[in-house]
NUVO-139017 format. One line per 4 residues: number of its first residue (from 1); for each residue x negated, y negated, z negated of N, C-alpha, C, O. Coordinates in steps of 0.05 Angstrom, whole numbers. Atoms other than C-alpha are relative to their C-alpha. Layout:
BEGIN
NUM	X Y Z X Y Z X Y Z X Y Z | ...
END
This chain:
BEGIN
1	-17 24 0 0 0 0 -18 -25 0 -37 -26 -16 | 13 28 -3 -25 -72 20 11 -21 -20 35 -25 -15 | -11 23 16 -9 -128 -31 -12 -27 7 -35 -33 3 | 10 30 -4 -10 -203 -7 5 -12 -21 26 -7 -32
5	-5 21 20 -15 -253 -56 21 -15 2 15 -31 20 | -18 14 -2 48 -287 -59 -2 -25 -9 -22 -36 -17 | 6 25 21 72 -351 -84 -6 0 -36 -2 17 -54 | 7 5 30 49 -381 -151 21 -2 -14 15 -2 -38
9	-26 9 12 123 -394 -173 7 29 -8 10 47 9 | -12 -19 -2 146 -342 -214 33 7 -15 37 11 -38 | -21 -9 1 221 -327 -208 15 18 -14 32 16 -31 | -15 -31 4 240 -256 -212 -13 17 -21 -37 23 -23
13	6 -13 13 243 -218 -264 9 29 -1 25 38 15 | -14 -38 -5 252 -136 -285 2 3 -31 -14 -8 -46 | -3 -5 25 276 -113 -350 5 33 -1 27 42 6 | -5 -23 -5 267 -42 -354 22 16 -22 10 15 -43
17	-23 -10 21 329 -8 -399 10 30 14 33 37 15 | -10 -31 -8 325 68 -367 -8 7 -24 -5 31 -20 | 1 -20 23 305 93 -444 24 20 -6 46 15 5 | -13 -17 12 339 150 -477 13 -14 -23 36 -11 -30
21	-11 12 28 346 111 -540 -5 23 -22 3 16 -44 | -3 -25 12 334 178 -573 -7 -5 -41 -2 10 -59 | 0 10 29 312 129 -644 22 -4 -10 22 -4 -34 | -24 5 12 389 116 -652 12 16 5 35 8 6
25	-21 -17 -1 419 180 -640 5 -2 -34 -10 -8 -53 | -22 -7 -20 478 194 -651 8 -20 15 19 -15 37 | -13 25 -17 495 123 -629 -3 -7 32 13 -21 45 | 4 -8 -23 470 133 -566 -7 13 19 -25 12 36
29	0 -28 -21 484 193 -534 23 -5 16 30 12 33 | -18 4 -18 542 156 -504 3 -37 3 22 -47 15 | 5 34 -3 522 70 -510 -31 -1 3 -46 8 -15 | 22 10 2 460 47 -487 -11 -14 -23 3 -26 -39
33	9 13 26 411 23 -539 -9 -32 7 -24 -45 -8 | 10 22 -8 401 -39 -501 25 -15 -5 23 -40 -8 | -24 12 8 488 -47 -516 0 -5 -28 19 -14 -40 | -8 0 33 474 -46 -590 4 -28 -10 -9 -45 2
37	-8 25 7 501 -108 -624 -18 -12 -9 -33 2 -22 | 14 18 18 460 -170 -652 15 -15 -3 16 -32 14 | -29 11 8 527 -197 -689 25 9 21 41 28 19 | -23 -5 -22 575 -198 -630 -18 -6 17 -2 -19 31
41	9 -4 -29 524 -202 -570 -19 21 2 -32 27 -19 | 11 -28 -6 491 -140 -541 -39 -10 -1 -47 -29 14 | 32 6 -9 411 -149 -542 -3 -1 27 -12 -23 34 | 7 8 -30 403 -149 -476 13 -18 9 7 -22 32
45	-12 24 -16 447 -207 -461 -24 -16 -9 -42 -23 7 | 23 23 15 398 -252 -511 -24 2 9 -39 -17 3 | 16 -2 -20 345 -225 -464 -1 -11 28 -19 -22 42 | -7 21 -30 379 -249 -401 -3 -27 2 -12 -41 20
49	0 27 -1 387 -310 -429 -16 -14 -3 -17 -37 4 | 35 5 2 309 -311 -452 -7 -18 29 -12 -41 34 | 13 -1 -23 290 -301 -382 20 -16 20 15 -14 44 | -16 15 -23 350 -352 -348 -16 -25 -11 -26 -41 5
53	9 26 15 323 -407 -400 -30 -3 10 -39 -26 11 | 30 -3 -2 249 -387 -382 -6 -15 43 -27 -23 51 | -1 2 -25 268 -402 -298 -1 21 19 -6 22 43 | 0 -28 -21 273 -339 -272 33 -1 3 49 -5 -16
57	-20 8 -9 335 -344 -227 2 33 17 10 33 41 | -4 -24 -16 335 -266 -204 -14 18 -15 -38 15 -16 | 4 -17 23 331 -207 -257 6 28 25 20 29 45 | -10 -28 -12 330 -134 -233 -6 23 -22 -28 32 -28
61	0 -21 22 352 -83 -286 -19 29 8 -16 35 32 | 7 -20 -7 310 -16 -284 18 19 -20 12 19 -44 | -12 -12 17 363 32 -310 0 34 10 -14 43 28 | 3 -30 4 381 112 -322 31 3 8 44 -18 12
65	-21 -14 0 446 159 -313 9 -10 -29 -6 -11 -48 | -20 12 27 503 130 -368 -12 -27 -4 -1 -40 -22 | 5 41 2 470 53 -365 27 -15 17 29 -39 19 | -23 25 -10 538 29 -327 6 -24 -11 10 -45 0
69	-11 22 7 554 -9 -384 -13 -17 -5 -4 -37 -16 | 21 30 1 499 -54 -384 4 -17 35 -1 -41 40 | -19 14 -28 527 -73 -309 12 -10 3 12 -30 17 | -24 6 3 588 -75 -327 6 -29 -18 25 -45 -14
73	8 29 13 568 -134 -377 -6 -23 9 2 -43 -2 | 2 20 -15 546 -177 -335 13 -7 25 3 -18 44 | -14 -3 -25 603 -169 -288 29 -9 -13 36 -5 -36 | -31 2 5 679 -193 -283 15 15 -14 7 39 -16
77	-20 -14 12 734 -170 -320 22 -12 -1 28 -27 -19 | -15 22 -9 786 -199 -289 37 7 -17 53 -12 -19 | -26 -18 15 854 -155 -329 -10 -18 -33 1 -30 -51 | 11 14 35 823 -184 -394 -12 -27 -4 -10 -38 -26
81	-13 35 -15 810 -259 -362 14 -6 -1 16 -29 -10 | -22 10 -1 871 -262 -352 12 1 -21 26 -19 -25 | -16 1 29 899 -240 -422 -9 -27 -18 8 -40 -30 | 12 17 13 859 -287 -453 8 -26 6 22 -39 -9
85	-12 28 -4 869 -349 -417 27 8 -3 34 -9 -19 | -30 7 9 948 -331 -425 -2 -2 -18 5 -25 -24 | -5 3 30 943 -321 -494 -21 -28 -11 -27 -31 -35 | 13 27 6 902 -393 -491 -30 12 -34 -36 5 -56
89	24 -14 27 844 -350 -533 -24 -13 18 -37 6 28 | 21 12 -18 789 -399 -490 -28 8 -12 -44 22 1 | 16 -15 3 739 -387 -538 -18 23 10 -41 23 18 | 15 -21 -5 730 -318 -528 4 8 28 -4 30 37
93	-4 -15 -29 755 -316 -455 -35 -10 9 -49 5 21 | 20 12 -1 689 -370 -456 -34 16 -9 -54 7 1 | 15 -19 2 641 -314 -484 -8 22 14 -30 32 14 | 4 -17 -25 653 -267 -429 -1 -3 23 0 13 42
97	5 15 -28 646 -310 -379 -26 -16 -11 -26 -37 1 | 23 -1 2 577 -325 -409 -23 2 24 -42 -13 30 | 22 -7 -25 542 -287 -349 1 -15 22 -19 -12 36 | 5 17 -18 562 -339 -300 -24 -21 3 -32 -34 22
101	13 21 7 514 -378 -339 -27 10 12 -40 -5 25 | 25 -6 -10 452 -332 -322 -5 4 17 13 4 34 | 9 -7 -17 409 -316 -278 12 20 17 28 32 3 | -7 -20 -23 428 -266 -208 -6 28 -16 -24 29 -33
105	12 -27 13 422 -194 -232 9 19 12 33 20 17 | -2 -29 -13 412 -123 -197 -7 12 -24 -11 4 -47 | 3 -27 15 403 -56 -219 -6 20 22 7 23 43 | 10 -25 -19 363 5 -189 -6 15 -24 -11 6 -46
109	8 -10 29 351 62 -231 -23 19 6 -33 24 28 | 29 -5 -10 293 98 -239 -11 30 1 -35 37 0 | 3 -24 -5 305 170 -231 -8 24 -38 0 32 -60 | 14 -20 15 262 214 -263 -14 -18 -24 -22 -38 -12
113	19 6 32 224 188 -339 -24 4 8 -30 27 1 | 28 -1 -7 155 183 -312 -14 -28 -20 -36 -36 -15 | 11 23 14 144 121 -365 1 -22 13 6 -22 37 | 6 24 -8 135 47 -359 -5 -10 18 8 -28 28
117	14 8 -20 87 42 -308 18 8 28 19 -4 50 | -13 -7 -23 132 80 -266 24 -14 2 26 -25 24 | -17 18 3 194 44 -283 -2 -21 17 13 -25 37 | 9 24 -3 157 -21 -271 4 4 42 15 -10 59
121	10 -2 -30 137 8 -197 22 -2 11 21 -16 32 | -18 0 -12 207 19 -181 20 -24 6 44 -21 12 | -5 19 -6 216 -53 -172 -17 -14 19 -16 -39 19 | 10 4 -23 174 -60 -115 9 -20 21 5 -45 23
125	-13 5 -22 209 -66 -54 20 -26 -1 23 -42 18 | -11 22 9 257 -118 -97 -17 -30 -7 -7 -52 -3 | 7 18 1 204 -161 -118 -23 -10 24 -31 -32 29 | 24 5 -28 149 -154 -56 -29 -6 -6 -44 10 -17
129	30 14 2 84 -196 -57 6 -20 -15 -5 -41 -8 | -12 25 18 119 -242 -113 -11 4 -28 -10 26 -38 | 9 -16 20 83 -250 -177 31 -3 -24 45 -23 -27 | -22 1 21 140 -234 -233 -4 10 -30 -25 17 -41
133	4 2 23 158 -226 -298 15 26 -14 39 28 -8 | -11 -22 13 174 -159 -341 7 -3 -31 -11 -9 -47 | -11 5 24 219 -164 -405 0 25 -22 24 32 -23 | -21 -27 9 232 -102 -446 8 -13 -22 -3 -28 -38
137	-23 1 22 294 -104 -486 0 6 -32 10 -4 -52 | 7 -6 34 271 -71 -545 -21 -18 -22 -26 -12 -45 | 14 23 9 226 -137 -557 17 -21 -1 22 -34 19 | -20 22 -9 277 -187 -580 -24 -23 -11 -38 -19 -31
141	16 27 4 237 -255 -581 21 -32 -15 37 -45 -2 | -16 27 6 268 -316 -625 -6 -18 13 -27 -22 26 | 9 21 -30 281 -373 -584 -21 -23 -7 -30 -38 9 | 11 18 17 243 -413 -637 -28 1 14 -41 -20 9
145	19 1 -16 183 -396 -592 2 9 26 5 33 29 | -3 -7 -17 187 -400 -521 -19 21 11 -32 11 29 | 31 -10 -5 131 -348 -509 2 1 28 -17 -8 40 | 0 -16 -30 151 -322 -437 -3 -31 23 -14 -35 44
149	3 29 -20 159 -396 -410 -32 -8 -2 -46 -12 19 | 31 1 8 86 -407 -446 -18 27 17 -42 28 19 | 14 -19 -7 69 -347 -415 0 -9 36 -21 -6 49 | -1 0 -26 90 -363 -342 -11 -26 5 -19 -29 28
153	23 20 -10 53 -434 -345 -19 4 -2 -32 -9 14 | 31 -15 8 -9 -401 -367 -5 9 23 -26 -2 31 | 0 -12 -21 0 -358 -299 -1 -22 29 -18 -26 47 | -2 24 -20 17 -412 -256 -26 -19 7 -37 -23 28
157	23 19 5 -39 -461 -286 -33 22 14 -45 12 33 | 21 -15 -6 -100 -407 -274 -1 31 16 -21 44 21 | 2 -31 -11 -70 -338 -240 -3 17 -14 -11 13 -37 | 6 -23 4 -73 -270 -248 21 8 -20 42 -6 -22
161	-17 -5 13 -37 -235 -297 -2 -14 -35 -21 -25 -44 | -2 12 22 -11 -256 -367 17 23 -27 41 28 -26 | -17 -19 17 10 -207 -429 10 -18 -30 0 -40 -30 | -7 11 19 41 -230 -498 -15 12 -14 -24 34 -8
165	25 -19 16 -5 -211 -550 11 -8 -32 12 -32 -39 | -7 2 27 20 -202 -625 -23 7 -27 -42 22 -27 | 27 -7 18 -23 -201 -686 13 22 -30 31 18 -47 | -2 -36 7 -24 -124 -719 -23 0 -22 -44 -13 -23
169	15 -18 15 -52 -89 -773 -13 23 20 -2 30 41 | 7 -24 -16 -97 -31 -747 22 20 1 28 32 22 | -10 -28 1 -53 21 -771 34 -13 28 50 -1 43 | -27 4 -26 4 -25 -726 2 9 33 19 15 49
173	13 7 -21 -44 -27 -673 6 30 16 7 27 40 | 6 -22 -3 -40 54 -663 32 2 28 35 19 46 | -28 -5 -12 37 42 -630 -1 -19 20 19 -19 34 | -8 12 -29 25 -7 -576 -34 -4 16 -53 8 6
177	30 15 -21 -40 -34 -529 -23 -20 -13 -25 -44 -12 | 16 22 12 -97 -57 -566 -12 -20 21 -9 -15 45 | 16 10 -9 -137 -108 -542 -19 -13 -5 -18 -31 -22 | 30 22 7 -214 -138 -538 17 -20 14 36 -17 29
181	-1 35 -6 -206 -214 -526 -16 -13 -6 -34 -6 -22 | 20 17 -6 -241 -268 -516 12 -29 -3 31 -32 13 | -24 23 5 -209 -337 -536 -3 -18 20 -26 -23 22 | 4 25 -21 -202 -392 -480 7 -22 -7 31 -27 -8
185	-7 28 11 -208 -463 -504 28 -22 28 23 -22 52 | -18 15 -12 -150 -506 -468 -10 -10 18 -2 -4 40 | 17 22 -13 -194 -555 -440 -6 11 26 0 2 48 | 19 -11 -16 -232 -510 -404 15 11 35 6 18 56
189	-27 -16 -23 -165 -487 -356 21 -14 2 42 -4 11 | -23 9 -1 -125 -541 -363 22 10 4 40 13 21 | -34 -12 24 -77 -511 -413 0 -24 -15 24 -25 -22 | -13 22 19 -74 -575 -456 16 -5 9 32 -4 -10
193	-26 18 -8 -18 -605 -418 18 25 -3 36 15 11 | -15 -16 -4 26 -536 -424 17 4 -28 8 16 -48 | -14 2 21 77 -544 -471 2 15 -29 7 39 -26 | 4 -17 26 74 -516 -543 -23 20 -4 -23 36 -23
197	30 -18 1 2 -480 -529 -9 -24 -25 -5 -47 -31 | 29 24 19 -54 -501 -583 -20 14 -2 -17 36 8 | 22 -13 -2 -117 -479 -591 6 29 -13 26 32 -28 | -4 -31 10 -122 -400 -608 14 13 12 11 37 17
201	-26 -26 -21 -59 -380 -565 -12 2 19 6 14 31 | 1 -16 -17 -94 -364 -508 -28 17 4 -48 5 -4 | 25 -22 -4 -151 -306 -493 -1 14 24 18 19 38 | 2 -20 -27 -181 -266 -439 0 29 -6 -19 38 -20
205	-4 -26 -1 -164 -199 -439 -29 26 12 -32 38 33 | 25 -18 -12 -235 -156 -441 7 36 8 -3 50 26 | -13 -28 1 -199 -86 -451 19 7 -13 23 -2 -36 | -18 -13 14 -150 -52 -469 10 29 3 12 42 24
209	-10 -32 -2 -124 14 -488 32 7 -5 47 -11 -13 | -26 -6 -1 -58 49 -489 -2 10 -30 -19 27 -33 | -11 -21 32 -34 73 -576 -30 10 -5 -30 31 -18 | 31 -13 22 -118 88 -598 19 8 -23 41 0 -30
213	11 -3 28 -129 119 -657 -12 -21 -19 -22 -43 -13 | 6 38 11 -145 71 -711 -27 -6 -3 -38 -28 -9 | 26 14 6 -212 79 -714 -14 -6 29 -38 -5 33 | 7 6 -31 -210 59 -633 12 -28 -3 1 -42 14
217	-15 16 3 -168 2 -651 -18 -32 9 -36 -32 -8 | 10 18 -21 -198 -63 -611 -1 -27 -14 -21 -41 -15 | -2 21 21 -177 -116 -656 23 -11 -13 27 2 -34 | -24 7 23 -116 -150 -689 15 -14 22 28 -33 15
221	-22 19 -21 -80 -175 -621 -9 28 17 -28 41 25 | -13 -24 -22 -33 -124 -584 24 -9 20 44 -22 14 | -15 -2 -20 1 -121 -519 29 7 -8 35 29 -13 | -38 -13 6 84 -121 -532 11 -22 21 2 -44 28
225	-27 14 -3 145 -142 -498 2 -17 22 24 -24 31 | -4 28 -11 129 -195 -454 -22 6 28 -45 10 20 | 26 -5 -15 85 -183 -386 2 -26 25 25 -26 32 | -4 13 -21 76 -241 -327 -21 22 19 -39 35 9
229	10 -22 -17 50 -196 -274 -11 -8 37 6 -11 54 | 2 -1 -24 12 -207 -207 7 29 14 7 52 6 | -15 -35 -14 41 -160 -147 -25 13 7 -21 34 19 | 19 -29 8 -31 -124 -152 -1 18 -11 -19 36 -10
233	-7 -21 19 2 -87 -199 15 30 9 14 53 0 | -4 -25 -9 38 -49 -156 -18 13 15 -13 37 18 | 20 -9 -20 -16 -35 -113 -17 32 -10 -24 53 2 | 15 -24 22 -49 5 -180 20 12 -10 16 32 -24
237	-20 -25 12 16 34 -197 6 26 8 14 46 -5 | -14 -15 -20 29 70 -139 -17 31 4 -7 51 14 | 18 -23 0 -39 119 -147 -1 2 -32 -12 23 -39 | 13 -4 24 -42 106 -226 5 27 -12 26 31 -25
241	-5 -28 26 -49 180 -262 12 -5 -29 7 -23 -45 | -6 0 24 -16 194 -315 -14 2 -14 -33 17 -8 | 13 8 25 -43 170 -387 7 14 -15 13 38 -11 | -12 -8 30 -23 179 -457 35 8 0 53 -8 7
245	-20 -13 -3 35 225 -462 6 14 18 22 31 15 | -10 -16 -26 37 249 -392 19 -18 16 34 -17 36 | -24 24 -30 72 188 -366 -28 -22 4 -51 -26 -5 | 24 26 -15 39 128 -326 10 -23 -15 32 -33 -17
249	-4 21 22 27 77 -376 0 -30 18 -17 -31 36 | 5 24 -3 38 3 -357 -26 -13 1 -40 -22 19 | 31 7 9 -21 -16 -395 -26 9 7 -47 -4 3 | 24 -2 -6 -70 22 -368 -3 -8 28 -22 -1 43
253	-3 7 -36 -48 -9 -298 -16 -34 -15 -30 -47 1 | 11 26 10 -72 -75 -344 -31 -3 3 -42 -23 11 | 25 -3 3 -143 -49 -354 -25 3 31 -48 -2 36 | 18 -5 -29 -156 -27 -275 14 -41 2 2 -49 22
257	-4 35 -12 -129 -117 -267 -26 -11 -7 -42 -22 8 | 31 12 14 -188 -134 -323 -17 2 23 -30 -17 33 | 27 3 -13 -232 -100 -275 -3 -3 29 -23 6 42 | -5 8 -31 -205 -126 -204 -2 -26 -4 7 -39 -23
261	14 36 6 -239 -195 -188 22 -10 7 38 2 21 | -14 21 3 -198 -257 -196 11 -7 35 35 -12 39 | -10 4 -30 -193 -269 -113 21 26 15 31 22 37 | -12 -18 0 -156 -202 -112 28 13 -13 41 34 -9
265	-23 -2 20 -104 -211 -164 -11 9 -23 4 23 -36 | -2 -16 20 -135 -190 -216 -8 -19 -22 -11 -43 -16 | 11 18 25 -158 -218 -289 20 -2 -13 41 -1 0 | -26 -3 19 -109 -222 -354 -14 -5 -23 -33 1 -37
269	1 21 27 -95 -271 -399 23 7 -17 47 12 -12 | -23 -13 25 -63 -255 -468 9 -35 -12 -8 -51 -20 | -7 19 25 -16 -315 -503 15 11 -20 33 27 -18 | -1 -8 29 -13 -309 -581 31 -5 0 37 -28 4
273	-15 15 14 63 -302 -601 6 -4 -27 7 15 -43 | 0 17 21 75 -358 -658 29 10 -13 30 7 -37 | -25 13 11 150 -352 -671 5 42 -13 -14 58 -13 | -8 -19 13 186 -285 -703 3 23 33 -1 17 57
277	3 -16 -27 195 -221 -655 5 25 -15 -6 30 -37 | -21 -18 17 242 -161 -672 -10 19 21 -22 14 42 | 11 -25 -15 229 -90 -649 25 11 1 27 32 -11 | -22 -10 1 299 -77 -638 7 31 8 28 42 3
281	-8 -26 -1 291 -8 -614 -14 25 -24 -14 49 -21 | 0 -8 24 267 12 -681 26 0 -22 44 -16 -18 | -33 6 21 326 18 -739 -7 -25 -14 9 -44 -13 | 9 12 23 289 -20 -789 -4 -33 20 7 -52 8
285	2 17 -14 274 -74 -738 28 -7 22 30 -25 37 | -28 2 -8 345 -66 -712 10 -20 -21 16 -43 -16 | -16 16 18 373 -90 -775 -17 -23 -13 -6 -38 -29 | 10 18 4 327 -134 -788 8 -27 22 14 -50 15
289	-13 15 -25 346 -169 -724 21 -11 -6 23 -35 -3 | -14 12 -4 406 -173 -738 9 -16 -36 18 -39 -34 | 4 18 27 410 -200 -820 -12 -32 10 1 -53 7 | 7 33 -9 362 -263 -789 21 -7 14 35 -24 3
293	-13 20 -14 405 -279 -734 30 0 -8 44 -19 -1 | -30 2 15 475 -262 -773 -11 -27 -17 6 -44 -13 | 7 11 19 440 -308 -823 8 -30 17 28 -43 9 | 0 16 -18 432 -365 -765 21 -8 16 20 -26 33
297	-28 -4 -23 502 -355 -733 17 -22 -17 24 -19 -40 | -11 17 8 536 -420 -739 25 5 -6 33 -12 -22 | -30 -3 18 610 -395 -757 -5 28 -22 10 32 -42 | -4 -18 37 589 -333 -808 -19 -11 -11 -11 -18 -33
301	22 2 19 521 -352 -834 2 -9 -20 -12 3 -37 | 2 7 22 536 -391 -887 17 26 -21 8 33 -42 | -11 -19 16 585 -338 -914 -19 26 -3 -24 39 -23 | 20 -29 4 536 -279 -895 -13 -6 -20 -12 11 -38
305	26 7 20 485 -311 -939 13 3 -23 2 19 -39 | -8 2 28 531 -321 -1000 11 32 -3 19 37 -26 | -10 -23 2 553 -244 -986 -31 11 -15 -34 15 -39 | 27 -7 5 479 -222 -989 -12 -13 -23 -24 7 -31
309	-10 19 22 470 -273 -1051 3 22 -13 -14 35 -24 | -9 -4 25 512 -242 -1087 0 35 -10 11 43 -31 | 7 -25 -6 487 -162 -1068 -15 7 -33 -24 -14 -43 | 9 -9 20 461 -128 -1134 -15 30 14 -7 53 20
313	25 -17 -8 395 -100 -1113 -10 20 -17 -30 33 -10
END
């Protein structure tokens, strides 16, 4: 496969949501774990809306067999439109008509479980020689830090690719992409002018590994959730061998970028995220998700709080 460099503008994004969910059985052996509630909105809408707020104007779901209803979410419902506006319930007819608000959105799905990397690949042909942006769902990001918008000026301003990079304990470090880094002063790449960067958020990406062992563990900033991606990526997807587990890791499609020169697409820059960041496809990080933002929800929060208050621990 040939990959041209596309434009610098990046648009389109992919959110891959073919998982099993197999952390929340029983609950989803028949609802996606990407439908699970954060109060009354599904995580994956508050994702959409990440990535409509961020300028990406063209989303393409990577989904599995039984994901309809994440389709179906961002689609009409015109029998229950209509009840609503009769019954003058505007509000909530105004919540489900939400998705007008976001970004364009497809869906291809991705067959067979070959992992991430493969996932990722099967948005190809949809995004081309365009560099774009990969979300996963099970990273909910508060909006209190735009990281992904910080992440796609970073891309824009200097090229190549861009990952979100979180700061881990070793023993955290063992469950996602460590990484060597290298810190890049602002100045040096005119990043000062890029909104909400400061010194420390950004680094060069020397290596990285897929889940080490801890005494492989690289340093205290790991790869999650958040990827801006030149289309050289598919180029290394398309031969990448399977990694860790027997699937084709994303990340190690990161490590053949490190070492493809900069005129080629390659090179990868990590920005630090500052603001909070939920692992929603964990339980514990499920409910944690949703206590903050129940907490934050301008018509219960104040009552949630005085419920929790008044809890005898």
């Amino acid at each position: 496969m040939a990959i041209t460099l596309g434009s610098e503008s990046v648009r389109k994004g992919v959110i891959p949501a073919a998982g099993r969910g197999t952390r929340f059985l029983p609950m989803t052996k028949a609802v996606p774990k990407e439908m699970l509630p954060i109060v009354d909105r599904p995580a994956i809408e508050l994702v959409v809306e990440e990535a409509t707020k961020a300028g990406l104007d063209d989303l393409l779901f990577i989904t599995a067999t039984n994901k309809q209803m994440i389709e179906d979410h961002f689609d009409a419902a015109p029998e229950l439109e209509l009840a609503l506006r009769s019954g003058n319930k505007l509000e909530l007819l105004e919540s489900i008509e939400r998705y007008k608000q976001y970004s364009r959105v497809h869906s291809v799905r991705q067959g067979h479980p070959h992992g991430l990397g493969h996932a990722v690949f099967q948005a190809y042909r949809h995004v081309g020689d365009n560099p774009f942006a990969v979300l996963l769902p099970d990273d909910l990001m508060h909006p209190e830090d735009p990281v992904l918008e910080k992440m796609i000026a970073v891309r824009e301003q200097i090229g190549g690719s861009v990952v979100a990079l979180l700061e881990v304990t070793p023993e955290q470090a063992t469950a996602y992409g460590s990484a060597a880094v290298t810190n890049i002063p602002l100045a040096t790449n005119g990043l000062e002018g890029v909104a909400g960067l400061q010194e420390g958020d950004v680094f060069r990406l020397d290596r990285i590994v897929e889940k080490p062992p801890i005494e492989e563990v690289l340093s205290k900033y790991a790869s999650v959730g958040r990827f801006v991606l030149d289309p050289k990526v598919f180029e290394i997807l398309e031969t990448l061998p399977p990694g860790r587990g027997g699937e084709i890791q994303l990340t190690d499609s990161f490590q053949t970028l490190i070492e493809t020169p900069e005129e080629q697409g390659g090179g990868v820059t990590g920005v630090v995220i500052r603001g909070r960041r939920f692992d929603t496809g964990d339980k514990l990080g499920y409910l944690q998700a949703v206590v903050e933002m129940g907490l934050e929800d301008p018509a219960l929060g104040e009552k949630f709080r005085e419920f929790l208050t008044g809890l005898s621990l």
